[in-house]
Phi, psi and omega in degrees: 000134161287147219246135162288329310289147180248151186287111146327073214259134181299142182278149167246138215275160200239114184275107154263128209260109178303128140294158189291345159300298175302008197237337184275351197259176187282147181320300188307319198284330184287346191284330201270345191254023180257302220331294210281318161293329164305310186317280170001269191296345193037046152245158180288134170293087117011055202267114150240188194130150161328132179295133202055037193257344189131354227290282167300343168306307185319289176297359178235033177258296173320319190298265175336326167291295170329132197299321171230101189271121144257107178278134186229138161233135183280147185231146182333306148338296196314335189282358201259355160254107192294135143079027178270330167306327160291316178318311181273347167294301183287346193261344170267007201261281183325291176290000171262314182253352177076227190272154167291135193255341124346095197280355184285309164344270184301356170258356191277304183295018176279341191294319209266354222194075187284352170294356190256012178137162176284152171333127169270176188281168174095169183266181172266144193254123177000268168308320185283357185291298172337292210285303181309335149234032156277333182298313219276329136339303131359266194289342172259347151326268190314000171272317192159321210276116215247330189215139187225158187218135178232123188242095175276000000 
């Protein structure tokens, strides 16, 4: 029997919009004035921009400030594997909080990750890829996992 998902209605995330002070302050005061909102909003934070504006300083300022930081960095490689950078995110989530306990979750991470069992039939689908790893995000929030950072 198949596990249903209940319909979600989606958040809508709020853009912080930078004044040109904050964007002028130090790398740290900015990690410490993100911290205490994230915690707040529990949604993901987003640093886009122009290349060499700060963007990863930012982020691994922020990373360092957080009590257990988990950091993932995209490598030179990754565009030539689809989805290798999420692969190595779940296999360091899984072995920092263990399993998911949803078996539609693990089998949807079964397509990324062939140590957790064979492949299931069918392609793999996005969205549901998605929701299998906001479910799994979830649970490991309630694990511990407080602050995460993806750097490409």
């Amino acid at each position: 029997m198949r596990s249903r998902r209940k319909s979600v209605p989606a958040r809508r995330l709020k853009p912080f919009a930078a004044p040109a002070s904050w964007l002028a302050s130090a790398p740290s005061a900015k990690a410490s004035f993100l911290a205490p909102r994230v915690r707040q909003q529990r949604q993901p934070v987003l640093l886009r921009g122009e290349p060499g504006i700060g963007k990863s300083r930012l982020a691994a300022d922020f990373a360092a400030a957080q009590k257990q930081p988990h950091v993932y960095r995209a490598h030179p490689g990754d565009p030539r594997m689809p989805y290798s950078l999420l692969a190595r995110l779940l296999r360091g989530l899984l072995e920092r909080f263990g399993a998911v306990p949803e078996d539609w979750v693990v089998t949807e991470f079964k397509r990324l990750l062939p140590e957790l069992g064979a492949q299931p039939a069918g392609k793999l689908e996005p969205l549901r890829l998605r929701h299998a790893v906001n479910d799994a995000m979830r649970h490991w929030q309630r694990r511990g996992l407080a602050a995460l950072v993806i750097d490409d």
